[in-house]
BAVEX-209225 format. One record per residue (C-alpha): residue in three letters; x, y, z. Coordinates in steps of 0.1 Angstrom, whole numbers, padded with zeros to 4 digits, always signed. Layout:
<timars>
ALAXYZ
...
</timars>
This chain:
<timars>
UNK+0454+1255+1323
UNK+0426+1230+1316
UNK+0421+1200+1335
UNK+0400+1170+1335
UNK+0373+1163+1359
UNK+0387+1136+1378
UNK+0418+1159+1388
UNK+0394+1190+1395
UNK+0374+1166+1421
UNK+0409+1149+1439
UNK+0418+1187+1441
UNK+0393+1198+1470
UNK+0389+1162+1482
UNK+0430+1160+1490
UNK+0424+1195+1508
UNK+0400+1176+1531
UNK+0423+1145+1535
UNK+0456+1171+1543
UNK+0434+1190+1570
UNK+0429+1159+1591
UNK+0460+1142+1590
UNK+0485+1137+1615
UNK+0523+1141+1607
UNK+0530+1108+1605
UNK+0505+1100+1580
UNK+0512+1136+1559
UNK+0542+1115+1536
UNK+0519+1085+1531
UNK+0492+1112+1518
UNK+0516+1129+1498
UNK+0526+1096+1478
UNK+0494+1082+1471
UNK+0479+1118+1457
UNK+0512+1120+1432
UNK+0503+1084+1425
UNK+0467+1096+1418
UNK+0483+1127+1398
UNK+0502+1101+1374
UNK+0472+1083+1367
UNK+0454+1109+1356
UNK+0479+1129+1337
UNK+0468+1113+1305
UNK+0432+1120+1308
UNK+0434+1159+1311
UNK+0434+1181+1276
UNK+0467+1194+1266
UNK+0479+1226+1277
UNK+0478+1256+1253
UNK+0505+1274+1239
UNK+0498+1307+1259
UNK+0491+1287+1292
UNK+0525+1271+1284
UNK+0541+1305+1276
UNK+0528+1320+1307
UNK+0554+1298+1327
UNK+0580+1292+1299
UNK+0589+1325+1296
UNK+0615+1326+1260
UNK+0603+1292+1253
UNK+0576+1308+1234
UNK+0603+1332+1211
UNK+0622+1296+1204
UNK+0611+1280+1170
UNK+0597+1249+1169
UNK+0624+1226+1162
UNK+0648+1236+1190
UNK+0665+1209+1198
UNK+0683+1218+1237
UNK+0666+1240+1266
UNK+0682+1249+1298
UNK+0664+1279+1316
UNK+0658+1295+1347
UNK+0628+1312+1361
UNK+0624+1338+1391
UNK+0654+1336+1409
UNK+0650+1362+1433
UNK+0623+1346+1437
UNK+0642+1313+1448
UNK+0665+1335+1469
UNK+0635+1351+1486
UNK+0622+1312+1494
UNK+0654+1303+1507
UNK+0657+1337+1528
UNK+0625+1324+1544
UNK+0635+1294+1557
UNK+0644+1293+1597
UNK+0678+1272+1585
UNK+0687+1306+1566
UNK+0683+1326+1595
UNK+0699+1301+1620
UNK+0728+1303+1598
UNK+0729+1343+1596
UNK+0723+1341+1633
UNK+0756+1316+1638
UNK+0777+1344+1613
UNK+0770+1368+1634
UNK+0774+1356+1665
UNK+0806+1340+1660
UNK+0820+1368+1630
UNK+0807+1398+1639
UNK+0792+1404+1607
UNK+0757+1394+1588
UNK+0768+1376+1558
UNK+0732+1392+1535
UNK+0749+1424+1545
UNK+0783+1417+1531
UNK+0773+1403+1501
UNK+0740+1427+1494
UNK+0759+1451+1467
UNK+0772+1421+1445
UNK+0738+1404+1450
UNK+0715+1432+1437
UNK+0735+1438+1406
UNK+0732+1398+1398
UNK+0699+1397+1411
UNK+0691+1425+1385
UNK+0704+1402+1359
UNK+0689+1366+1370
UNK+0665+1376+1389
UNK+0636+1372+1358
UNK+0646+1348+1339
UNK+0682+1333+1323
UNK+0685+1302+1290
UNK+0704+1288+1270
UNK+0691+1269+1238
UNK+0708+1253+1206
UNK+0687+1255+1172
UNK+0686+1229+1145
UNK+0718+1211+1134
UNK+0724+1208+1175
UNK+0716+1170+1170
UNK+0746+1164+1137
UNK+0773+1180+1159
UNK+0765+1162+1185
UNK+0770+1130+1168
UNK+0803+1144+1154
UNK+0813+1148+1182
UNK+0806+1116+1203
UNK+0827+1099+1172
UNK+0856+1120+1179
UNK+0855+1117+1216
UNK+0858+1077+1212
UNK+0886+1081+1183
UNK+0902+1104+1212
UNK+0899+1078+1236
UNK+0912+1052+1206
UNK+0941+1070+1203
UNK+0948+1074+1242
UNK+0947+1043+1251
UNK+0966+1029+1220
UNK+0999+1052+1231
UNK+0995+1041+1267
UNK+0997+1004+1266
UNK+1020+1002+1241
UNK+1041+1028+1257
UNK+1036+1003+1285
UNK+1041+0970+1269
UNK+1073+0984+1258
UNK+1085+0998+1288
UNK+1077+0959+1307
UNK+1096+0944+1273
UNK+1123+0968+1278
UNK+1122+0974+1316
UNK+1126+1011+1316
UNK+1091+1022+1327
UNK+1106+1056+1333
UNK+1106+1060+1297
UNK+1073+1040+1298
UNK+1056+1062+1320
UNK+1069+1095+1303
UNK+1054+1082+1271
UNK+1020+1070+1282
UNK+1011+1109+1298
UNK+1025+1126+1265
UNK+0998+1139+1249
UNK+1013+1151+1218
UNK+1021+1118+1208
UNK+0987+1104+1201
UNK+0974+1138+1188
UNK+1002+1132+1162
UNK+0989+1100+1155
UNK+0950+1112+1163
UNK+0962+1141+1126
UNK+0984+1114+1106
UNK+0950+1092+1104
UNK+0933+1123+1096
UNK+0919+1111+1062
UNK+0894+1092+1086
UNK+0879+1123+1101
UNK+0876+1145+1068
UNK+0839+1136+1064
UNK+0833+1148+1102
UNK+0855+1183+1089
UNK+0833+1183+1061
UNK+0799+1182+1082
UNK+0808+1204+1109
UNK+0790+1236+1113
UNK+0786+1259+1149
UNK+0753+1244+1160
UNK+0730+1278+1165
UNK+0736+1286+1201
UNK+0709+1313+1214
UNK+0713+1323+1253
UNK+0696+1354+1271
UNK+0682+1370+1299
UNK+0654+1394+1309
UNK+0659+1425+1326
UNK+0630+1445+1333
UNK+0650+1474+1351
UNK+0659+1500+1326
UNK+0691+1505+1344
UNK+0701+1473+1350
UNK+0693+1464+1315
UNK+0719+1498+1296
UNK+0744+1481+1323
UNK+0739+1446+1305
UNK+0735+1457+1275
UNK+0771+1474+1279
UNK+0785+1449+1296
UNK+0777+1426+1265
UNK+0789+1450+1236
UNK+0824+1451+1257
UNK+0823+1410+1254
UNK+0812+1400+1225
UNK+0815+1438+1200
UNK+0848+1441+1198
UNK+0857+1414+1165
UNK+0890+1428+1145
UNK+0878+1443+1109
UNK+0903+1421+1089
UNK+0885+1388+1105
UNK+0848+1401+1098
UNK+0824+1425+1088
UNK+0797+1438+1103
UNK+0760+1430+1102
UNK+0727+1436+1112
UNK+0693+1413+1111
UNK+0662+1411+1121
UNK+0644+1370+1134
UNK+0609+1377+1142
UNK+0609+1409+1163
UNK+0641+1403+1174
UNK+0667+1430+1161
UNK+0707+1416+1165
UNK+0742+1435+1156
UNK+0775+1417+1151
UNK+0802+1402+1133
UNK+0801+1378+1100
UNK+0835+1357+1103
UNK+0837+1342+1070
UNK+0856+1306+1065
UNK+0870+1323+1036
UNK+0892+1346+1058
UNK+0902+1318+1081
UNK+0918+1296+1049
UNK+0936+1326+1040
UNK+0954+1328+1075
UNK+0964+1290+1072
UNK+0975+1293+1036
UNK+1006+1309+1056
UNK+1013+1273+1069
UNK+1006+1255+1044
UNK+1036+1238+1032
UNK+1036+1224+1069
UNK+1002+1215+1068
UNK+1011+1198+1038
UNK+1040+1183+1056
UNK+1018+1168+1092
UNK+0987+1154+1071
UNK+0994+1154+1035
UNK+0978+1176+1005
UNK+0951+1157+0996
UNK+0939+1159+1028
UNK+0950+1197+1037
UNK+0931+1203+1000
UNK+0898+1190+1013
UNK+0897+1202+1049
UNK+0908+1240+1037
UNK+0877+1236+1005
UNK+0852+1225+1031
UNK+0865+1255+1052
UNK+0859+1282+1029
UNK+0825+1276+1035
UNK+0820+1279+1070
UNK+0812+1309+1085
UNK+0806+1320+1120
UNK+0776+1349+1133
UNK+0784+1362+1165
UNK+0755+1386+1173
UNK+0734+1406+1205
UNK+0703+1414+1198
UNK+0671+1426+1218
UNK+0633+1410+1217
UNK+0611+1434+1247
UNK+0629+1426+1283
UNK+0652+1402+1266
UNK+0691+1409+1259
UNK+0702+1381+1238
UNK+0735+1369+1223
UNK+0734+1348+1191
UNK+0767+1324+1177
UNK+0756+1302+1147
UNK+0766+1291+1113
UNK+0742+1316+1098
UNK+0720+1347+1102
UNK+0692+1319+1091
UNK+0693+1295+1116
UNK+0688+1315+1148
UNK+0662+1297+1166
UNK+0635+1322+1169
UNK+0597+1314+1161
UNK+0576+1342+1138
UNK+0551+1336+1159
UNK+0536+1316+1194
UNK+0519+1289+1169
UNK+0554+1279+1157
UNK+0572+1282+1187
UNK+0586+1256+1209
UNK+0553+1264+1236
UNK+0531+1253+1208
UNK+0552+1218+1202
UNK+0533+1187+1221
UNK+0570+1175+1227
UNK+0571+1195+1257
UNK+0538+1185+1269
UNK+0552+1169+1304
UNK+0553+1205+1315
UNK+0513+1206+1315
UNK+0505+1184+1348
UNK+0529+1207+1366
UNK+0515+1239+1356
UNK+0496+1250+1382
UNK+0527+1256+1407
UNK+0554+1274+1407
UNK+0578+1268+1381
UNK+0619+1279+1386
UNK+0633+1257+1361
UNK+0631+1243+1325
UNK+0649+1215+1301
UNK+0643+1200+1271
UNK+0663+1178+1249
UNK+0646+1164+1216
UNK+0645+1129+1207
UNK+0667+1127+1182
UNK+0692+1149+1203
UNK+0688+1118+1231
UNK+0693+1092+1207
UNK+0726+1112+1193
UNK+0737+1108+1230
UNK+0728+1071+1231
UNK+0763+1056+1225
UNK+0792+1036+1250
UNK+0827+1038+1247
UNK+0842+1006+1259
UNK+0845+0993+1222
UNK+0872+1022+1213
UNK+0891+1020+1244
UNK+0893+0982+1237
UNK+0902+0985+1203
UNK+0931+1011+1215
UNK+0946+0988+1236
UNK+0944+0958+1211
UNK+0960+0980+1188
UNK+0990+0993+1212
UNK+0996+0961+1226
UNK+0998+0946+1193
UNK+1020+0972+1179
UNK+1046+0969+1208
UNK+1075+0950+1205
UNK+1089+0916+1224
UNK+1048+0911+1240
UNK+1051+0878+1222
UNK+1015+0859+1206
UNK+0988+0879+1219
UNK+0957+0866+1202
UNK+0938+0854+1229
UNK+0941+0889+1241
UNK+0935+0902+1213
UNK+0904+0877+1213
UNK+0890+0888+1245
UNK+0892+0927+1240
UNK+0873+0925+1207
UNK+0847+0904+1226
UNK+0848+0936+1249
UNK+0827+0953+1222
UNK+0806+0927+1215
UNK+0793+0929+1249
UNK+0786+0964+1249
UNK+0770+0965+1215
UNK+0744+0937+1234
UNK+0737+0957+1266
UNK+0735+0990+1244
UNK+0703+0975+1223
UNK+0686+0978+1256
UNK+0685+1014+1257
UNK+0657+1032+1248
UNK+0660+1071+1241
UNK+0628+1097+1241
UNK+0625+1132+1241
UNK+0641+1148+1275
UNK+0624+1173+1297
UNK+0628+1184+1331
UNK+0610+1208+1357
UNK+0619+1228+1389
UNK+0588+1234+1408
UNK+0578+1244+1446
UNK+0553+1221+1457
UNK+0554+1214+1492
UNK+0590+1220+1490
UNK+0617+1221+1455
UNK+0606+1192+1434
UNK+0625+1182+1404
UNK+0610+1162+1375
UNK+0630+1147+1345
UNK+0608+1129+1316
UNK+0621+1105+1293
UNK+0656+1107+1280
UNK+0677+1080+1277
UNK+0666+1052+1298
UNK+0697+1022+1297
UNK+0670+0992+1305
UNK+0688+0990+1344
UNK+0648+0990+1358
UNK+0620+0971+1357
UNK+0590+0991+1355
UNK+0565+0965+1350
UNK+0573+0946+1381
UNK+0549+0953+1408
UNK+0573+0959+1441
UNK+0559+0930+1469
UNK+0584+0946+1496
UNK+0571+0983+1496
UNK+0557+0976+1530
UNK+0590+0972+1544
UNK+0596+1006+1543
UNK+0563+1014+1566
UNK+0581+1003+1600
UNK+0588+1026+1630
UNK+0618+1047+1626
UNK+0627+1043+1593
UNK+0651+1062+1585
UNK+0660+1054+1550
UNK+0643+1032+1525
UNK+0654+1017+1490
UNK+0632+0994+1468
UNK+0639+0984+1433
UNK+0633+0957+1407
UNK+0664+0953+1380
UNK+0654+0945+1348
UNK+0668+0907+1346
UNK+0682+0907+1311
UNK+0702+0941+1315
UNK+0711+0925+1346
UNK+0727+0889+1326
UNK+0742+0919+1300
UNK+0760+0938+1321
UNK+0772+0909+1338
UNK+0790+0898+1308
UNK+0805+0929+1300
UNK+0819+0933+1335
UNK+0829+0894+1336
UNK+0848+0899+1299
UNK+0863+0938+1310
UNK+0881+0915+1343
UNK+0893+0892+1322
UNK+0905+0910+1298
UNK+0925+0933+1324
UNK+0940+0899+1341
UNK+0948+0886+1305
UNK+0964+0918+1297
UNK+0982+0921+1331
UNK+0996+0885+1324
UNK+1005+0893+1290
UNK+1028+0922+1303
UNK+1045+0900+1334
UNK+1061+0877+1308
UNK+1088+0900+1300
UNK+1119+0898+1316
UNK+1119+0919+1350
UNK+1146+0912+1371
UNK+1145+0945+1401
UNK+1125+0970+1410
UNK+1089+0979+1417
UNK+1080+0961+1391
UNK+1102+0931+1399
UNK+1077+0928+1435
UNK+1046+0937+1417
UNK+1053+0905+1390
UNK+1063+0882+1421
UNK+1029+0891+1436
UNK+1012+0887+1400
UNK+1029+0854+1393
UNK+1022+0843+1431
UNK+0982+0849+1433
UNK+0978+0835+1397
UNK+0996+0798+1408
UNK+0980+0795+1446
UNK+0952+0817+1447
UNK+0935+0820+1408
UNK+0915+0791+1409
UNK+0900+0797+1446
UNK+0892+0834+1436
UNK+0867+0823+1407
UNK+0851+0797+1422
UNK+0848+0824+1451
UNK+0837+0850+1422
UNK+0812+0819+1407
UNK+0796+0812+1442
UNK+0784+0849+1441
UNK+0770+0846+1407
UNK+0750+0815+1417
UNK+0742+0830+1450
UNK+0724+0858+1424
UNK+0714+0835+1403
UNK+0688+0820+1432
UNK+0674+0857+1441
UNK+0652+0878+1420
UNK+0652+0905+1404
UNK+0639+0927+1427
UNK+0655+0942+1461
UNK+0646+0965+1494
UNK+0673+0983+1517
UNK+0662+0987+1550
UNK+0681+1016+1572
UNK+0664+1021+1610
UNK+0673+1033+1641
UNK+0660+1007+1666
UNK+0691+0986+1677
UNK+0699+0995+1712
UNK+0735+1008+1713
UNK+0761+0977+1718
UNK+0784+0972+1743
UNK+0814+0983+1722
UNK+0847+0983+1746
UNK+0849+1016+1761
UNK+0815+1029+1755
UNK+0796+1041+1786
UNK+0768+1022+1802
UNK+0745+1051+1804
UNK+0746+1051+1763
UNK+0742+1015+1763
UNK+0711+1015+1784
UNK+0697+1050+1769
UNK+0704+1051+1737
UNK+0697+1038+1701
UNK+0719+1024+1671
UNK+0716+1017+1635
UNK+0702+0985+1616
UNK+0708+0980+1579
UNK+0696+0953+1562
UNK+0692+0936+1522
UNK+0660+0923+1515
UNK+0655+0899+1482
UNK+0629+0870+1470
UNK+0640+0834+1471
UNK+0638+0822+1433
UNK+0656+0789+1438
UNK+0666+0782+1476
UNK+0693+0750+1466
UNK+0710+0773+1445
UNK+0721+0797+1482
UNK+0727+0767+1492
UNK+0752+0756+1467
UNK+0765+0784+1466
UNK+0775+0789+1503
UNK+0791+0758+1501
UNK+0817+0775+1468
UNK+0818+0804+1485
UNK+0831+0787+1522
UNK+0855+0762+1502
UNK+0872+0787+1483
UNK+0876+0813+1510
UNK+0894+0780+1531
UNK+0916+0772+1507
UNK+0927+0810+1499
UNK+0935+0814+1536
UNK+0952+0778+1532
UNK+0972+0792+1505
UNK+0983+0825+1521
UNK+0995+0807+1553
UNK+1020+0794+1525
UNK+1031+0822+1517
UNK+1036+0832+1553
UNK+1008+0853+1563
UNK+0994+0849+1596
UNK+0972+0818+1605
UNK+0937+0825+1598
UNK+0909+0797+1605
UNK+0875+0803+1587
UNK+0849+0806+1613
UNK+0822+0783+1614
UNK+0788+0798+1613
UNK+0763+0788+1640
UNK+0721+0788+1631
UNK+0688+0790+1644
UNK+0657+0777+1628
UNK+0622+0787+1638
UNK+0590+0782+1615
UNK+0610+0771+1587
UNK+0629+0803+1591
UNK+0667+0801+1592
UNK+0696+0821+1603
UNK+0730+0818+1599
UNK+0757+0841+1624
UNK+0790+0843+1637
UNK+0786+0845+1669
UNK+0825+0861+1671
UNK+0815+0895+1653
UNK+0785+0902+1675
UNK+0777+0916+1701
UNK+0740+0915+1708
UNK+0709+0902+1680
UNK+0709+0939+1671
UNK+0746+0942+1664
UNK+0746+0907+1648
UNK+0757+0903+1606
UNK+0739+0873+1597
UNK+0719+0855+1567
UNK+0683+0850+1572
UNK+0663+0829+1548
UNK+0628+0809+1539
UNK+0619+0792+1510
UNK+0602+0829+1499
UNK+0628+0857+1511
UNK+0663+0863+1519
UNK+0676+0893+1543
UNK+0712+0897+1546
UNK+0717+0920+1578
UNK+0734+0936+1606
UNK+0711+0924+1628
UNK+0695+0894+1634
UNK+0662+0907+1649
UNK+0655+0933+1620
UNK+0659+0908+1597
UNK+0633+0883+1615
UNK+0613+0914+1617
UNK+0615+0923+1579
UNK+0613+0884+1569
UNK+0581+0888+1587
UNK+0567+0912+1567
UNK+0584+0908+1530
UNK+0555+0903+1510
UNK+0528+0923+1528
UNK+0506+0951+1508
UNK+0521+0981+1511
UNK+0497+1014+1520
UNK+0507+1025+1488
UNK+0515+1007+1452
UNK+0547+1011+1435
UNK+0568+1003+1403
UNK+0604+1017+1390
UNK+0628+1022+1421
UNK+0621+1045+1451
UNK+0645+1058+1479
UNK+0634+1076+1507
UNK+0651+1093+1535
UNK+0627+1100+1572
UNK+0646+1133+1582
UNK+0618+1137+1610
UNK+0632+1102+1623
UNK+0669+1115+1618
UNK+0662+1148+1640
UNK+0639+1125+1668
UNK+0671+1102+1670
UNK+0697+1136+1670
UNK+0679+1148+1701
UNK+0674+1118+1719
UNK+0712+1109+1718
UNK+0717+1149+1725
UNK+0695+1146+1754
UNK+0712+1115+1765
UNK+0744+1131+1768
UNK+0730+1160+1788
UNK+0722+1140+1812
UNK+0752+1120+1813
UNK+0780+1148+1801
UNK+0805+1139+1827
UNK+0801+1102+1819
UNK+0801+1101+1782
UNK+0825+1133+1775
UNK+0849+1134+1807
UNK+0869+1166+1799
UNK+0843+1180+1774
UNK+0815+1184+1789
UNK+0817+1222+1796
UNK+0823+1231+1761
UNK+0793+1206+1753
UNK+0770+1224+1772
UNK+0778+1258+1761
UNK+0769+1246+1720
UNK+0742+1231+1736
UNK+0719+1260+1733
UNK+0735+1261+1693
UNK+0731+1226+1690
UNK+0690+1227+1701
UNK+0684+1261+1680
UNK+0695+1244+1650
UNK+0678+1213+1651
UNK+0645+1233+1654
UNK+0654+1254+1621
UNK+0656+1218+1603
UNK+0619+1209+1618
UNK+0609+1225+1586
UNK+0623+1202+1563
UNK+0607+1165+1563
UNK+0621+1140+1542
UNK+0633+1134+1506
UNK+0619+1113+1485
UNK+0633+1099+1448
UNK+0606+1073+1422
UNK+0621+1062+1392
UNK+0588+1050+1373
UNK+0573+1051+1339
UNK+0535+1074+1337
UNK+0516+1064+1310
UNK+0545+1045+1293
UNK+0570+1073+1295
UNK+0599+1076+1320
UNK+0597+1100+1354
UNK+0620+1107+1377
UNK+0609+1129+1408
UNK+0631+1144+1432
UNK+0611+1162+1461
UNK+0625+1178+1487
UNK+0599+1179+1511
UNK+0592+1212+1538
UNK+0561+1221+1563
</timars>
């Protein structure tokens, strides 16, 4: 493919910079050339079609406006990568050691024949009209849940009203009842009837083995050749220099066959309604076809011959579309995987389903009898879709793609898509650096997008409310025994002593949030010495190492943590004040004790620790906040919040050290060696016969050395990476 200049130069350049570095630095190199890659993505020329096709295999038979992709490339090719790894061979080594039997050579008949079949290349794609179903669809899946959720709660309301929730409960998992009601509204839906059509479904594989491909080609004819004459006839066509054979299935025949019910049709949804559905049906039809285009065995099911999605030619097919052009940064490695989804087919996908489930409820809460005056329910559900109608406007939805490639290890790309506005990629992240420390073994960073944050915040707050409300709603029936005689006791019993506390506890939270910002950094290492739990050994308290975990945010308004401690300790007293009432053990809130150093605070129980490294505690300045296990990581990290980072990034990142994970395995492994009779008594023998195991299969994993995940946008579009990384 053709690339610009400045990515020709990096190329020999990052050669150099690989061939001197030492392990430790190898991951940081790694990052800052894909950063490098992203910024020069846009300044390459675009891909041709036939450079495109060379990787893309059918994608250059599929016309144009294809609207779904899923395909896979080379998997014996895969197979023969994973074969090669010293994980695989540790694990054939276990099988046969322990079974008897080499588990390649158990499975080798079964695998050649599929290998014969995927082991060139397998998709599945859906033609023009993909995008209208869908859309039918997503309406009917929330008229679905409508109808759900409207039997359930008012099979419940009336089973509290009544108090037999035997019947209750029989009624809300009876799913004939709300189909029933689901075809006596079915006037709603004829329009949907009307529209429908088989979205053009094409899906194939290439064979290159004569052998293998008469097998599939048998194996096919069996599956899909064998239609009854009195449903369809026969045809052959020709798309391009593709040749099929099937089956027509005309609508026609189909209305013919219900014309036998019809007087019951008649009967469930009426005959206006029967008149309309069985005219739109006499014009569907339904192509069920295999065809052949060179080394590919195909099988077509569609509306019509017409809309089979292949091109005439590479300069109309999909190869040639610019929507696919994410694949053209990535074409110089290996490529086992494929996906596109067209922007229109994203934004058909673009929709909640809160609102109906809502509305369901309303509705079968409203219906039942001897609930009583519901409108403030009624009130707060409806408000239930206002909120997700406001956190919905915040989604943005692009063309989709996505890419398998090997490079440096499996590395999965997804491009665009539906983004829901969770992430801000704008923000700059200050606390990258955190993730630089020694033995590291996981590392999160991200930046929330502060207006989807306030959104979905009101959603959530309105969804709990509305379930309390509705909760209330059903305990003012008249239950005198029973389960749910205890359960309303309980209900009536929070709501009068602990309500109030709850929200004010539920408030100081949301003002604790309200002082941080928007953007966050979790801190996993392994650098705590191991505590002196009761019963653990000295000689793994001395020797060995334990886990630190800490939550690292900015300090936007320091009086507002304060403040809300102070809601947050009231209302936890006064909850444990009110279930001392009740009779629950006594239970005193603990008072925290602090340090302070440089304007650097830290609040602790000193009762739930057991060293600074095994110590929950709060740690704040006017600039950072670090909620942690331990007390001295989060000095550490408070530290160095705020610090450049070796390398710059936006979106969200996670990160897992699996070098650090296998140093830390041995250690402790090593550790107990020495010490078997100490730490394991009884088991030591057995320990140190899997003890040869236990060392051979942490040296398989040496090849594998970390995972990494960015969420960012490249030249204003959405990317996702996923790499698996390996030596």
């Amino acid at each position: 493919m053709k690339m610009s200049r400045a990515w020709c130069v990096m190329l020999p350049v990052s050669a150099l910079i690989f061939g001197s570095c030492k392990k430790e630095e190898t991951a940081k190199v790694v990052e800052a050339v894909d950063q490098a890659v992203d910024e020069v993505v846009s300044l390459g020329e675009a891909a041709s079609a036939e450079e495109r096709a060379a990787k893309l295999g059918f994608v250059a038979h599929l016309s144009s406006d294809t609207e779904m992709v899923m395909a896979l490339y080379d998997g014996k090719g895969m197979v023969r990568n994973l074969r090669d790894l010293d994980l695989w061979k540790f694990i054939i080594d276990v099988a046969e050691e322990e079974e008897g039997m080499n588990p390649e050579e158990e499975i080798a008949p079964q695998a050649e024949m599929v290998g014969q079949f995927l082991g060139n290349e397998i998709f599945l794609a859906t033609g023009k009209g993909t995008v209208e179903q869908t859309k039918s669809l997503q309406i009917l899946n929330a008229k679905v849940g409508y109808y759900q959720f409207r039997t359930m709660s008012r099979a419940l309301a009336e089973g509290v009203s009544s108090g037999d929730m035997e019947t209750a409960l029989m009624s809300m998992n009876d799913s004939e009842t709300w189909l029933m009601d689901l075809v006596s509204d079915i006037g709603e839906y004829t329009p949907l009837i009307e529209g429908a059509e088989m979205p053009p479904v094409l899906a194939g594989i290439k064979v290159s083995d004569k052998e293998a491909m008469a097998m599939a080609e048998e194996q096919i004819s069996q599956a899909f050749g064998s239609v009854p004459p009195e449903m369809g006839e026969a045809i052959e066509f020709e798309k391009a220099s593709a040749s099929f054979k099937g089956f027509l299935l005309k609508g026609e025949t189909l209305v013919e066959a219900m014309e036998a019910d019809r007087s019951e049709m008649d009967k469930t949804i009426g005959k206006e309604h029967a008149d309309q559905i069985l005219t739109s049906l006499q014009t569907k039809n339904l192509v069920i076809a295999t065809g052949k285009l060179d080394d590919y065995l195909l099988v077509y099911i569609g509306g019509s011959v017409e809309a089979c999605p292949i091109a005439e030619s590479l300069e109309t097919s999909l190869a040639a579309n610019d929507a696919i052009s994410f694949v053209d940064a990535h074409l110089d490695h290996p490529v086992h995987g494929f996906l596109f989804g067209s922007n229109n087919l994203m934004e058909a996908l673009d929709a909640g389903g809160l609102e109906e489930i809502a509305a369901g409820i309303r509705d079968g809460v409203s219906s039942a009898e001897g609930v009583g005056d519901e409108r403030e329910l009624v009130a707060m559900l409806d408000m239930i879709g206002e909120r997700e109608d406001a956190l919905l406007e915040l989604v943005d939805a692009s063309t989709f793609g996505g890419l398998i490639t090997i490079d440096g290890g499996a590395r999965f790309d997804l491009f665009g898509g539906v983004d829901n506005g969770a992430i801000d990629y704008a923000a700059d992240h200050k606390l990258a650096s955190l993730g630089e420390g020694d033995r590291v073994l996981m590392f999160a960073n991200w930046a929330s997008d502060e207006e989807y944050s306030k959104r979905a915040g009101d959603l959530m707050k309105v969804v709990v409310e509305s379930a309390y409300a509705l909760t209330g709603k059903l305990m003012e029936a008249d239950i005198e025994e029973g389960d749910l005689a205890q359960f309303k006791q309980g209900f009536e019993a929070f709501d009068q002593l602990f309500r109030d506390d709850f929200l004010k506890f539920y408030d100081g939270l949301s003002t604790a949030a309200d002082g941080l910002g928007e953007e966050a950094a979790l801190v996993v290492d392994l650098n705590a010495a191991v505590p002196p739990f009761p019963g653990v050994p000295q000689e793994l308290v001395e020797g060995g190492r334990f886990v630190r975990a800490s939550l690292v945010a900015p300090v936007t308004d320091r009086s507002k943590l304060a403040d809300a401690w102070k809601e947050v300790d009231l209302s936890l007293r006064a909850m444990f004040k009110s279930a001392k009432e009740l009779g629950s053990p006594d239970i005193n809130m603990l008072v925290p004790t602090s340090s302070e150093k440089d304007d650097v605070i830290t609040w602790y129980f000193d009762a739930a620790a057991f060293s600074d490294d095994v110590k929950p505690s709060v740690t704040l300045n006017d600039e950072w906040f670090v909620a942690s296990t331990s007390r001295t990581q989060a000095l550490d990290l408070i530290g160095r919040a705020g610090a450049e980072a070796k390398a710059a990034r936006k979106g969200a990142w996670f990160e897992l050290d699996l070098d650090t994970l296998r140093e830390f395995t041995d250690e402790m492994i090593s550790l107990v060696e020495d010490n078997a009779e100490v730490i394991l008594g009884n088991d030591a023998e057995d320990f140190a016969e899997e003890l040869p195991r236990i060392r051979a299969g942490l040296k398989a994993l040496q090849q594998f050395d970390g995972i990494t995940l960015h969420d960012r946008k490249v030249n204003g579009a959405r990317q996702i990476s996923l790499h698996f990384q390996t030596r």
